[in-house]
C-alpha positions in Angstrom: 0.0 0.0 0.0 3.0 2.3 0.5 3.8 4.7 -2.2 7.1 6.0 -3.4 7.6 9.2 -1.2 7.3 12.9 -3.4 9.7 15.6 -3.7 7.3 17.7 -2.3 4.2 18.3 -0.5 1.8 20.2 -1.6 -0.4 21.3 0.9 -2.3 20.2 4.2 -4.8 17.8 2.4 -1.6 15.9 0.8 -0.1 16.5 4.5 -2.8 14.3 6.1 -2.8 11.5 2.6 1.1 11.0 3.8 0.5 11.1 7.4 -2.7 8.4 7.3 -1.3 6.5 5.2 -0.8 2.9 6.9 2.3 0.8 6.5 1.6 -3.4 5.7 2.6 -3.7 9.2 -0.5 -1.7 10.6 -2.6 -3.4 8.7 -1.5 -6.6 9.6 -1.7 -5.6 13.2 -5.5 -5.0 12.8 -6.0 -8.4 11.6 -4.8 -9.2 14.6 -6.6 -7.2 16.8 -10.4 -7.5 16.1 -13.2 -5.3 17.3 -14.0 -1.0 17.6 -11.0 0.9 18.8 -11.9 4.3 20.8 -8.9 7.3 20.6 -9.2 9.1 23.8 -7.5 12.9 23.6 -7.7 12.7 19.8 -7.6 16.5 19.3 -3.9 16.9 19.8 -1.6 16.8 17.2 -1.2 13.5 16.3 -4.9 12.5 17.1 -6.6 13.6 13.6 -3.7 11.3 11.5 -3.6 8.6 14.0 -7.7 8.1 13.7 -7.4 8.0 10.2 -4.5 5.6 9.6 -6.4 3.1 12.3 -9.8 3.7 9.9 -7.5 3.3 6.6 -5.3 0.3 8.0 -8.8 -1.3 9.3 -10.4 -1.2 6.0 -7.3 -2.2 4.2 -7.2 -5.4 6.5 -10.8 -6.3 5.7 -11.9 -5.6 9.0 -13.9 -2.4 9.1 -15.1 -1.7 12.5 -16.0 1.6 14.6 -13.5 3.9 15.2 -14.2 6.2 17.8 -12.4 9.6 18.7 -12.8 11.7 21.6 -12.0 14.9 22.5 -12.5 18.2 23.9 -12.1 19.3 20.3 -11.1 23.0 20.4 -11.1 22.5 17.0 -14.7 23.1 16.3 -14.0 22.1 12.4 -12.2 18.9 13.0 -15.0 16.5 14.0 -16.7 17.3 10.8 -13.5 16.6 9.5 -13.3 13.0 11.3 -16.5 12.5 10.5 -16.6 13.1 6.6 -13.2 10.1 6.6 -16.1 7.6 8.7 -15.0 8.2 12.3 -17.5 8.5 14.9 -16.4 11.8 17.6 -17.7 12.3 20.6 -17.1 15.8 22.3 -16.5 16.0 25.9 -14.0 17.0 28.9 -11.9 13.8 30.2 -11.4 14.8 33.5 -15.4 14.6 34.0 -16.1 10.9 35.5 -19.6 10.8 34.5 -18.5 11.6 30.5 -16.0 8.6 31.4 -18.3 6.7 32.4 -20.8 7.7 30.0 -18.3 6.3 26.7 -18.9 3.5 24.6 -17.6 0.4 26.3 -14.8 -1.1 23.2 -12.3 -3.6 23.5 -9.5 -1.4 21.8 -8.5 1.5 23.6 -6.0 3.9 22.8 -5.0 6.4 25.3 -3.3 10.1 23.5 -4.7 12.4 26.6 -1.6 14.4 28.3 -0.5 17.4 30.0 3.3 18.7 29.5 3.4 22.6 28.4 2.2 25.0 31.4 3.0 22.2 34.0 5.5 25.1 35.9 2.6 27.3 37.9 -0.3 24.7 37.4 1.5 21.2 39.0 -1.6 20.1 40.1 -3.8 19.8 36.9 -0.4 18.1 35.2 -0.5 15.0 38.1 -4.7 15.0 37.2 -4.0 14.4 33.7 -1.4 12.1 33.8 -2.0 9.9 36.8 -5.2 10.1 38.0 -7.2 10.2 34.6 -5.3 6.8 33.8 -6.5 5.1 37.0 -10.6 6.5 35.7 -10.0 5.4 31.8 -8.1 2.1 33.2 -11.5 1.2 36.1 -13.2 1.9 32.8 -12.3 -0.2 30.3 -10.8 -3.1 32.7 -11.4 -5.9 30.0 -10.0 -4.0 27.3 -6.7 -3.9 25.3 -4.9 -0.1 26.2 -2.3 1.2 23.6 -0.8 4.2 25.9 1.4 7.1 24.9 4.3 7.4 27.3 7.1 10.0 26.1 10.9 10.2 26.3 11.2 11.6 29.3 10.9 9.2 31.4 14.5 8.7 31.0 17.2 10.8 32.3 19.5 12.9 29.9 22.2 10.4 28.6 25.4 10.8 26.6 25.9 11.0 22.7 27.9 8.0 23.2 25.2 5.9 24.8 23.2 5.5 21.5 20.3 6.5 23.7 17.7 5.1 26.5 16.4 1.4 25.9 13.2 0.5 27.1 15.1 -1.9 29.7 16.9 1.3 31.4 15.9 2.7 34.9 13.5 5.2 34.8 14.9 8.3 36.4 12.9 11.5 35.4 13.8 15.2 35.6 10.9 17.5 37.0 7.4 17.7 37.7 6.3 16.8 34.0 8.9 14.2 33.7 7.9 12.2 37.2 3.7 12.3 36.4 5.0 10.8 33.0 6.1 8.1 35.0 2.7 7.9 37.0 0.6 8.0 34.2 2.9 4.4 32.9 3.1 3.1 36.8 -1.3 3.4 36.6 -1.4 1.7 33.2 0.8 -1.3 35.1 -0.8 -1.6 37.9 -4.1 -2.2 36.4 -2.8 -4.1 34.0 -0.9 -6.3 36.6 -4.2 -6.2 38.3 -6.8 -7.0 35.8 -4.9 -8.7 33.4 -5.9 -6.6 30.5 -3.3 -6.4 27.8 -1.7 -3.2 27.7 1.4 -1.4 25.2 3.1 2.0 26.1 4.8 4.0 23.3 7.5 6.0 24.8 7.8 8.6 21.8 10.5 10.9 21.4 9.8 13.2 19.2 7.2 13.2 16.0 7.7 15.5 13.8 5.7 16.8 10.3 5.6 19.8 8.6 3.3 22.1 10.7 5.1 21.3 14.0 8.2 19.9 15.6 11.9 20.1 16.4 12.7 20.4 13.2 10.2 22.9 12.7 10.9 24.7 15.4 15.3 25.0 14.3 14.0 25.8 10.7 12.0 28.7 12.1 15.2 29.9 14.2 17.6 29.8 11.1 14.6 31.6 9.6 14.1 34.4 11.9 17.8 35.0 11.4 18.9 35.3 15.4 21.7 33.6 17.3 20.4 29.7 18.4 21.2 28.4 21.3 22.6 24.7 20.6 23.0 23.9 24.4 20.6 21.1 24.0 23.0 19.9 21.4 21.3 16.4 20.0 18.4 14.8 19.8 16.1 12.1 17.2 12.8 12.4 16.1 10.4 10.2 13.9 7.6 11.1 10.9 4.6 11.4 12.1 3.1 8.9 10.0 6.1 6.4 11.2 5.3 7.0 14.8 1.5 6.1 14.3 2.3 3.0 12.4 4.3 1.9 14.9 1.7 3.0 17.0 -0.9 0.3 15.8 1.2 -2.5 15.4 2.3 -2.1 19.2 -1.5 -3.3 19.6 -0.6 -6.0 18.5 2.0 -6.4 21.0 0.0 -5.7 23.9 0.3 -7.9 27.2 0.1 -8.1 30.9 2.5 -7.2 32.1 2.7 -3.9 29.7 4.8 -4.3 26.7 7.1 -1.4 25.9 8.7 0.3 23.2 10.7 3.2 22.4 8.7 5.2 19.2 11.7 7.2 17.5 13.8 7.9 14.5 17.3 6.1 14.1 19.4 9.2 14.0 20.7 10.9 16.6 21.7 14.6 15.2 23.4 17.1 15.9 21.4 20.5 16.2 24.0 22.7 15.2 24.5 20.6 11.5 20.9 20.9 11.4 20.5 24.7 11.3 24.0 24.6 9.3 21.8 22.2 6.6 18.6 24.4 6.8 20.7 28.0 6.1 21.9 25.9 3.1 18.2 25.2 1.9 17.3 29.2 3.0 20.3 30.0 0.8 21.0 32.2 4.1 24.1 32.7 7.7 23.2 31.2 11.0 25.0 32.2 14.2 25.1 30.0 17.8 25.2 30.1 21.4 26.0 28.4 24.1 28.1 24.8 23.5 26.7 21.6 23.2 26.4 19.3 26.3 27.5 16.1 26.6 24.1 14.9 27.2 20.9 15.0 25.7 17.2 13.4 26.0 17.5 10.7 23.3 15.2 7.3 22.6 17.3 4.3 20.9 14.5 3.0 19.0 16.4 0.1 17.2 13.9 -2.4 19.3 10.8 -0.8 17.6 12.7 -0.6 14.2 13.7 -4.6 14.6 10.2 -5.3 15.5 8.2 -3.3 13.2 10.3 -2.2 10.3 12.9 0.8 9.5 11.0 4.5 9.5 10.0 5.2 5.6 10.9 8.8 6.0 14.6 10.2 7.0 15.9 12.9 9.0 17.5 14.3 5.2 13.9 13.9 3.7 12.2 15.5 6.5 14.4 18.9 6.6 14.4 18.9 2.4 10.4 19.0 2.9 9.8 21.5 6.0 11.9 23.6 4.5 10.2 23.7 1.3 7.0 23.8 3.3 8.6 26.9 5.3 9.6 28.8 1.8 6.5 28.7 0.5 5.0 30.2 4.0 2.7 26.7 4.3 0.6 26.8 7.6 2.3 25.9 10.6 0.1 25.6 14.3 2.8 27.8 16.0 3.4 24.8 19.4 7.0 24.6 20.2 8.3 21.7 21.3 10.7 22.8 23.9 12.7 20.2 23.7 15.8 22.8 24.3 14.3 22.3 27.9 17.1 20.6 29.9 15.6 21.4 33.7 12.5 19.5 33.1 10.6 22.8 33.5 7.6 22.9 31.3 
């Protein structure tokens, strides 16, 4: 089902084709894994493209089924949207228990709600999201299979050297976001350990497309033509559409205890030859502060890639497109990632 990958994209409706699009894998994971899967947080950023490749890989497998997203959907266009591409939406606030409770009870369950940005000032709301609305969706849906986003920070900056964090490494956060992070996955175990549902958790680190992103965010910098601070000098990200195939075939992979996997590109990259790479593309100078540390927030995701297959799209490929979606002043959503953060202060 995979295409050949363009030179270009066009716009955001060929955006969403590439980032929908499901690999063989996906859709042999759905084959797998029978009955109505419900997205819960499916506004965010990856929410929209994930729903879509779950409905495209379903279909593709010869096993159409609901497909459910929920949100708060500040997006008032968007469930139209889902709805036109044959998703079911259902509007409402997560941390309400009666809306919890009210939900369609599905076998597949796939868990995208999160708090990180603000988390400094408003700790309190950031330990409700993460920890104890994962106890409520986990009561819930007991005899259900739980896909769970988890993120890189659970692990503790590590050398270049290193290759970056394995899913077998100690978990050993840094600051409030980082340690509720690690309660959100502890909630998912236990009640996994407890009920013996089967459950996955993607530790993603970091997805990236053309309207958002680390590599967005550098592009912008080299852009705007100021100094960039390369203190946070490393990191790896993944295509968006890569991280939800992987996604769906960790599904498949679901079990009690929780299966884990690291979701993230192969590369580990230097931020400084990045910027140096997109002021080539901009045909423009870029200047730098501050000197690279020796450590960084990096996911080895060689596990996933051995499990699932390589990512289809490279770190070369990604910069070539966002910064021929930047040049031509394409529509970007303006969330930095912040992933210069090295204090865990969100």
């Amino acid at each position: 089902m995979n295409q050949s990958l363009p030179e270009s994209i066009r716009d955001e409706a060929h955006l969403e084709e590439l980032l929908s699009e499901p690999t063989e894998g996906a859709i042999e994971a759905l084959r797998k894994v029978p009955g109505d899967i419900i997205l819960l947080g499916a506004g965010g950023k990856m929410g929209p493209s994930l729903s879509r490749m779950v409905k495209r890989a379903a279909d593709a497998a010869g096993t159409p089924r609901r497909v459910i997203a929920v949100s708060r959907f500040s997006d008032a266009s968007l469930p139209k949207q889902l709805n036109e591409f044959g998703i079911e939406t259902i509007s409402g606030d997560l941390l309400d228990e009666e809306f919890i409770a009210s939900l369609p009870d599905v076998p597949n369950v796939i868990f995208m709600t999160g708090a990180k940005f603000g988390t400094s000032g408003d700790e309190s709301l950031t330990w409700a999201m993460n920890v104890w609305l994962p106890s409520v969706v986990c009561r819930k849906y007991r005899n259900s299979r739980i896909t769970a986003f988890s993120t890189g920070n659970v692990y503790p900056l590590v050398s270049i050297e290193s290759g970056g964090s394995v899913e077998s490494d100690p978990l050993q956060p840094i600051g409030e976001y980082a340690n509720t992070a690690v309660g959100r996955e502890r909630m998912f175990s236990y009640f996994c350990n407890r009920e013996g549902n089967p459950t996955s958790l993607v530790r993603l680190n970091y997805s990236v497309e053309m309207r958002y992103g680390v590599l967005v965010d550098l592009a912008k910098q080299v852009m705007a033509g100021g100094p960039i601070d390369v203190s946070m000098g490393y990191a790896n990200v993944i295509w968006q559409a890569d991280a939800n195939a992987m996604t769906i075939q960790s599904m498949a992979d679901a079990s009690s205890p929780a299966f884990v996997v690291n979701v993230s590109g192969p590369e580990i990259f230097s931020t400084k030859e990045i910027c140096e790479r997109y002021a080539e593309l901009f045909g423009t100078s870029v200047e730098f502060t501050g000197e690279p540390a020796p450590t960084a927030l990096l996911n080895n995701g060689s596990f996933g890639h051995q499990r699932y297959g390589a990512p289809r799209v490279s770190l070369e490929q990604l910069q070539t497109w966002i910064a021929d979606w930047l040049k031509r002043d394409q529509v970007t959503w303006g969330k930095p990632t912040h992933f210069e953060v090295r204090d865990g202060k969100f």
